[in-house]
Structures are given as C-alpha cells and as structure tokens.
DSSP file (Angstrom, degrees, kcal/mol; ACC not computed):
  #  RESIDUE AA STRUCTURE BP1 BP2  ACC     N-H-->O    O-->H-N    N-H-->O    O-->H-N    TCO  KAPPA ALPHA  PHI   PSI    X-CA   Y-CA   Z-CA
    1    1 A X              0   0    0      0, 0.0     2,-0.3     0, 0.0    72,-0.2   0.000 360.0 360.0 360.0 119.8    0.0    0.0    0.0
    2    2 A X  B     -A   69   0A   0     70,-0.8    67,-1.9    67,-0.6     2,-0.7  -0.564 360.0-142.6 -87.5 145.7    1.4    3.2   -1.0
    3    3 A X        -     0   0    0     -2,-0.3    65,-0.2    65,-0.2     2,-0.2  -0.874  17.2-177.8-135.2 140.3    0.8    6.5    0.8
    4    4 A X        -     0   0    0     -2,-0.7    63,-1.3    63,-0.2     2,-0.5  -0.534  28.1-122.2 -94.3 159.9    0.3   10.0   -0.5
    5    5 A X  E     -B   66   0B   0     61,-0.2     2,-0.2    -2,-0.2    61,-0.2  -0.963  34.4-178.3 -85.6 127.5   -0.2   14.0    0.7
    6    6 A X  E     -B   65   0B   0     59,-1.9    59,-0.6    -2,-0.5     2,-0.3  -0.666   9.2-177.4-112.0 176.6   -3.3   15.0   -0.8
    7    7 A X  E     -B   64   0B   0     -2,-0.2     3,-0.4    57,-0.2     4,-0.2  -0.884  41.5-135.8 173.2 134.8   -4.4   18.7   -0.1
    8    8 A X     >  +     0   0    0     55,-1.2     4,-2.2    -2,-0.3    56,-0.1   0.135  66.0 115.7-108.2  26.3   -6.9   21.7   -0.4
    9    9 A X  T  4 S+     0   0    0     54,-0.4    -1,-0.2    28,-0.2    29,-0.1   0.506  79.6  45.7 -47.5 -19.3   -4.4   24.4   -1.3
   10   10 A X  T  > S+     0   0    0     -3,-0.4     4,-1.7    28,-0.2    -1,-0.2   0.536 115.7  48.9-103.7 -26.1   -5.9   25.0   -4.8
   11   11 A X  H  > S+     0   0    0     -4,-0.2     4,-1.8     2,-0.2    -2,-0.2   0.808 112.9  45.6 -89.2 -11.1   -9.4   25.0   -3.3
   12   12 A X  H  X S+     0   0    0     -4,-2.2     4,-0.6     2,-0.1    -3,-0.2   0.585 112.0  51.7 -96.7  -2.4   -8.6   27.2   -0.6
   13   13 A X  H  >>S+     0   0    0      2,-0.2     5,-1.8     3,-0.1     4,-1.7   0.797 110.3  44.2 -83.2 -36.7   -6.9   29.5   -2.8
   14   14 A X  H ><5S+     0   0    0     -4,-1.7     3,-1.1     2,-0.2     4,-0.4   0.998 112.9  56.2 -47.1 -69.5   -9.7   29.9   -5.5
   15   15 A X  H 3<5S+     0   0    0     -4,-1.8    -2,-0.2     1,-0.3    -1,-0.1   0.769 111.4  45.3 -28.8 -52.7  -12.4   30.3   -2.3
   16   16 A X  H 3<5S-     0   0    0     -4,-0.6    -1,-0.3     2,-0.1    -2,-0.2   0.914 115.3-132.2 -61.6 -62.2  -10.0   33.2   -1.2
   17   17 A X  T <<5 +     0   0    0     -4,-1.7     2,-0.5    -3,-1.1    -3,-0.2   0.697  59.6 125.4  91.1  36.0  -10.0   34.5   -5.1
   18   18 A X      < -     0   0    0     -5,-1.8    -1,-0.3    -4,-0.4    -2,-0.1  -0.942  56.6-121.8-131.6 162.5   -6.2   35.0   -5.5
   19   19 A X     >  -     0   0    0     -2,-0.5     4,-0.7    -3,-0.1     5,-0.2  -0.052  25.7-108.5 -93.4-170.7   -4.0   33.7   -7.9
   20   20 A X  H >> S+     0   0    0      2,-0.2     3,-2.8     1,-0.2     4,-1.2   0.991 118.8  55.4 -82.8 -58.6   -0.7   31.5   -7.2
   21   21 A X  H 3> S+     0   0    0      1,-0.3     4,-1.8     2,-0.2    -1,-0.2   0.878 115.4  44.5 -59.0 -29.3    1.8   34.1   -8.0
   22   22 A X  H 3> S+     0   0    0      2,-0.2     4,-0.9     3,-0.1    -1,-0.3   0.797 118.9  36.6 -75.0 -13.5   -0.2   36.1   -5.2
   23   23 A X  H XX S+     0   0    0     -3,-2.8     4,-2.9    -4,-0.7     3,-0.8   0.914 119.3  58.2-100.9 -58.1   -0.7   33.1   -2.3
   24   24 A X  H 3<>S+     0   0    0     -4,-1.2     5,-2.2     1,-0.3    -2,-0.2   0.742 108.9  46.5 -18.2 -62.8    3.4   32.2   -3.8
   25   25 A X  H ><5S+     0   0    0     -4,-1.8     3,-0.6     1,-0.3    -1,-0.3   0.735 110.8  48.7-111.2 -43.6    4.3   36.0   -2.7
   26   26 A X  H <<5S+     0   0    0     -4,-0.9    -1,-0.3    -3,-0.8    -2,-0.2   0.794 119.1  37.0 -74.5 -26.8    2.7   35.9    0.9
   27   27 A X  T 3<5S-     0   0    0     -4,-2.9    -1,-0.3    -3,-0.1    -2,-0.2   0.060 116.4-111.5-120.4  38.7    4.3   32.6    2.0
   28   28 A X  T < 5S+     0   0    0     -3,-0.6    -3,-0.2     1,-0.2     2,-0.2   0.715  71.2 107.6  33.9  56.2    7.7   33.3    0.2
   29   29 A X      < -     0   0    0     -5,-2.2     2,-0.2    -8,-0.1    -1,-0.2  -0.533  69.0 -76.6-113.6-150.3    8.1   30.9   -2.6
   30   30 A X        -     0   0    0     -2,-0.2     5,-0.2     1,-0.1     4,-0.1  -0.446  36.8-117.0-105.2 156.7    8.0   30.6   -6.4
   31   31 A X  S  > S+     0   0    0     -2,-0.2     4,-0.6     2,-0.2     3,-0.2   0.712 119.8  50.6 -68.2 -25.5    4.7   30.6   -8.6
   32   32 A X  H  > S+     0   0    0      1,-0.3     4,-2.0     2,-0.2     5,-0.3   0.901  94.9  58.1-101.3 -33.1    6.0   27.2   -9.4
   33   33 A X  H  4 S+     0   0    0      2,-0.2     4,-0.4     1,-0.2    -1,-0.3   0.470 110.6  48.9 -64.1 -15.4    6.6   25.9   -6.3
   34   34 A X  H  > S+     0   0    0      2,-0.2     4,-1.2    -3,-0.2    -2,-0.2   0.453 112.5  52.9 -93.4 -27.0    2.4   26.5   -5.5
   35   35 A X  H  X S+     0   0    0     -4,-0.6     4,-1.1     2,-0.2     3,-0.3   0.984 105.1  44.3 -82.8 -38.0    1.9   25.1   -8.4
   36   36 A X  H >X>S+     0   0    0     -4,-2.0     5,-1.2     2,-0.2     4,-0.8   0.964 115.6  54.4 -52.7 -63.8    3.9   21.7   -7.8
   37   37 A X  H 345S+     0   0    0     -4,-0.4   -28,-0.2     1,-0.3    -1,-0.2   0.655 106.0  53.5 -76.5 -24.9    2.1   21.8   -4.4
   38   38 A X  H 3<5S+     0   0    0     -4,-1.2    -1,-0.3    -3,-0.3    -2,-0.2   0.817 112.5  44.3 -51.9 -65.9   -1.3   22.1   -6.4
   39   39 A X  H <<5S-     0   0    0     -4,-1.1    -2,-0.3    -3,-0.7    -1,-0.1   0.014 111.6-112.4 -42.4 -13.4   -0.6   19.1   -8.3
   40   40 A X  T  <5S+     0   0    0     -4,-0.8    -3,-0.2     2,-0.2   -35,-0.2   0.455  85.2 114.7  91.9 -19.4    0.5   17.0   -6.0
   41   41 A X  S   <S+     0   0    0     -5,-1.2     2,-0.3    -6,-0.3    -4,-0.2   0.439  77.8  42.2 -83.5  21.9    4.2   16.8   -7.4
   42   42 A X        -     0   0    0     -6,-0.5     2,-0.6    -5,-0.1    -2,-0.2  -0.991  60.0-156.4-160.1 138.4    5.7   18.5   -4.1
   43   43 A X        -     0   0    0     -2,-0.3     5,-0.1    21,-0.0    21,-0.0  -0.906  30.9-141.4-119.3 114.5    5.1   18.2   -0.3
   44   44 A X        -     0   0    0     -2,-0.6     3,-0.0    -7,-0.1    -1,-0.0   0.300  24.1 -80.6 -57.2-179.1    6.2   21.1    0.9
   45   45 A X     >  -     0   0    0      1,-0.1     4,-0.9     4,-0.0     0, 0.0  -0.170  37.4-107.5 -62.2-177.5    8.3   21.5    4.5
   46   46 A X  H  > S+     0   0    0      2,-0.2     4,-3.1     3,-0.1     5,-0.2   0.868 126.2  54.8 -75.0 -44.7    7.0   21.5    7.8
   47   47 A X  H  > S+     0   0    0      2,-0.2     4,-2.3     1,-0.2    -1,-0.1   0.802 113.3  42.8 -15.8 -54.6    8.0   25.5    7.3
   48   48 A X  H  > S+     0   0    0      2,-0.2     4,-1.0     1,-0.2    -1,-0.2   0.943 112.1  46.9 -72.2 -52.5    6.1   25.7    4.4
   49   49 A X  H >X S+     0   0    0     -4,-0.9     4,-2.3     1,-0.3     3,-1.3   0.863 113.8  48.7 -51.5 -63.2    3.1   23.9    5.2
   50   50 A X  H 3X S+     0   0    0     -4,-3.1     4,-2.5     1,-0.2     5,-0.3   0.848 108.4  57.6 -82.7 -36.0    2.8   25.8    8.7
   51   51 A X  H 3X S+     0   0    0     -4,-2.3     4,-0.9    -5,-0.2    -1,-0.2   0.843 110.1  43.3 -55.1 -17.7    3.4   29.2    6.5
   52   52 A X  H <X S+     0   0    0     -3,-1.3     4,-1.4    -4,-1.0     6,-0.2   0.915 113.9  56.6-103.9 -43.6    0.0   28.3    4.1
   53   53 A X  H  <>S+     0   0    0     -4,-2.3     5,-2.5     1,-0.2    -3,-0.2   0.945 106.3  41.2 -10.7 -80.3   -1.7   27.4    7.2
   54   54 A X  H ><5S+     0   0    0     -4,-2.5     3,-0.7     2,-0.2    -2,-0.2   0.885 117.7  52.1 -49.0 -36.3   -1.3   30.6    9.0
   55   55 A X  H 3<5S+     0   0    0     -4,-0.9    -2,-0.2     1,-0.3    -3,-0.1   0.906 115.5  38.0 -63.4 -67.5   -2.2   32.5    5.5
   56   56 A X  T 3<5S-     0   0    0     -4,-1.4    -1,-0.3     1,-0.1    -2,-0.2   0.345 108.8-130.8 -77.3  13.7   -5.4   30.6    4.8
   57   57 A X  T < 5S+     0   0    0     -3,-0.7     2,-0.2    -5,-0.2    -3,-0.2   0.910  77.5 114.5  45.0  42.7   -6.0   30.8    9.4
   58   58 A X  S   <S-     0   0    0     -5,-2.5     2,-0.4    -6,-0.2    -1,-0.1  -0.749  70.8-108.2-121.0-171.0   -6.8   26.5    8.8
   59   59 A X        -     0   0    0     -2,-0.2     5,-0.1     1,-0.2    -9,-0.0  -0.860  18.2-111.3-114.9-168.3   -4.5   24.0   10.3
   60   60 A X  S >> S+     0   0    0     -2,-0.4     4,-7.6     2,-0.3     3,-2.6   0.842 116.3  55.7 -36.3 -64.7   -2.2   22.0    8.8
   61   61 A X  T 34 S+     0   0    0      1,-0.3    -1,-0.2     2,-0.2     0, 0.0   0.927 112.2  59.2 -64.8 -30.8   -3.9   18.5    9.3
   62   62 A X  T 34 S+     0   0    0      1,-0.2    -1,-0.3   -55,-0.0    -2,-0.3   0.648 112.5  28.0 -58.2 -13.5   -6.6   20.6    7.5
   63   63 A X  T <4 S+     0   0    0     -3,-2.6   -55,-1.2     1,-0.2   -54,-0.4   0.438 120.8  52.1-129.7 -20.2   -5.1   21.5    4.4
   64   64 A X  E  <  -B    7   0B   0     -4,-7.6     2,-0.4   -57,-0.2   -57,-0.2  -0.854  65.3-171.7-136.7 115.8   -2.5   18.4    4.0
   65   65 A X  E     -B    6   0B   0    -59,-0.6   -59,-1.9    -2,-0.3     2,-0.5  -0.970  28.5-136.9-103.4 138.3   -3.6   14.9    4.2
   66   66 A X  E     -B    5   0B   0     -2,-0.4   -61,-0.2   -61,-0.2     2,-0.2  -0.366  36.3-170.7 -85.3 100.1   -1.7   11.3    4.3
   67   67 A X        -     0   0    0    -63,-1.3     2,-0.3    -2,-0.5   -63,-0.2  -0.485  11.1-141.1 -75.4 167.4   -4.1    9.4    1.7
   68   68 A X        -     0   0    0    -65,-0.2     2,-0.3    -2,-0.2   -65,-0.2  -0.964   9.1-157.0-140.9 114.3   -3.6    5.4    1.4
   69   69 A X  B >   -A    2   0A   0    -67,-1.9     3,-1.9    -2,-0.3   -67,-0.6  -0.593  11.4-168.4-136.5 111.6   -3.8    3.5   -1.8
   70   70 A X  T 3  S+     0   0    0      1,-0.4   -68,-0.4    -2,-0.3    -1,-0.2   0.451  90.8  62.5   3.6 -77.2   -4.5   -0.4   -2.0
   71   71 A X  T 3  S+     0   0    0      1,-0.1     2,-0.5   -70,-0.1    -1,-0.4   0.272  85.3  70.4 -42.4 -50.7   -3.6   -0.2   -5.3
   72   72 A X    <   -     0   0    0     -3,-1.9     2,-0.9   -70,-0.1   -70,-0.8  -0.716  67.6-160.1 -80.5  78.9   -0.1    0.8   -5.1
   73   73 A X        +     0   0    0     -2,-0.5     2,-0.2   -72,-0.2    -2,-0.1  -0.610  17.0 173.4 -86.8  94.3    2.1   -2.2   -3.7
   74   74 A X        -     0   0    0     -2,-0.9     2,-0.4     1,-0.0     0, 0.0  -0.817  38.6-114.2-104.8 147.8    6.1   -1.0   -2.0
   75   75 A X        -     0   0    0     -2,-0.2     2,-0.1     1,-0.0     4,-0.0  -0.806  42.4-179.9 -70.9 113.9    8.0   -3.1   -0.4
   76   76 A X    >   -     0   0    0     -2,-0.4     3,-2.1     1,-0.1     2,-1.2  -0.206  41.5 -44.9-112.6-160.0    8.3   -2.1    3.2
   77   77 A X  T 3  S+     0   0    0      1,-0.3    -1,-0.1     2,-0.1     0, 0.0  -0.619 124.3  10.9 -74.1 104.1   10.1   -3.6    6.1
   78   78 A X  T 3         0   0    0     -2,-1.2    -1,-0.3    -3,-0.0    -2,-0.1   0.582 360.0 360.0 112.5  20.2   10.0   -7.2    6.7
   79   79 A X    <         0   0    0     -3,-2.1    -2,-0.1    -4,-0.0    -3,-0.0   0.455 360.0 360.0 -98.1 360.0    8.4   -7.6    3.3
C-alpha cells in the first residue's frame, strides 16, 4: 500500500480568489513551487506547510492529508 499528501491548497486558494503568484508572494516561494504543491508533485516542509496554514487561518492537518492507496504495492520492512 502506497501513501500520498493530498491537499486543499488549490481549493482554498480559488475560495479566497487569488492567484498563485499572489498566495506564492505571501508565504515566500516561487509561482512554481504553488503550483507543484497544487498538483501533487511537491510536499512542501513542515516550514512551508505551517506558513499556508497561518495565511489561509486553517491547520495543517486541515489543508495536507496522508491518503492510502490499496492499489499501489512497496515493499516495506520485513516484506
């Protein structure tokens, strides 16, 4: 079973009505680096994570969650 971050950064930025370079500019990254984080291709720090927290005043465990999928078979310890 493989495990993911899933994450409501793109829905809580739309709700808000600002764009990535602007949410990008308040928590001190790149336009690309919100966008990676959007998509799925990036899990930010704990730094990061706790900066887009504080902007959007949710927590963490609210805005990044550990998904599980069946589907997706690693070899762990003791395997």
């Amino acid at each position: 079973m493989s495990e993911y971050i899933s994450n409501e950064v793109s829905t809580l930025r739309m709700n808000k009505g600002i764009t990535q370079e602007e949410l990008a500019e308040k928590v001190g990254v790149s336009r690309q680096t919100i966008i990676a984080i959007e998509k799925g291709n990036y899990t930010p720090s704990v730094t990061l994570a706790l900066k887009i927290a504080k902007f959007f005043k949710k927590s963490v465990e609210y805005i990044f969650q550990i998904k599980y999928d069946p589907s997706i078979k690693t070899r762990g310890h003791g395997e």
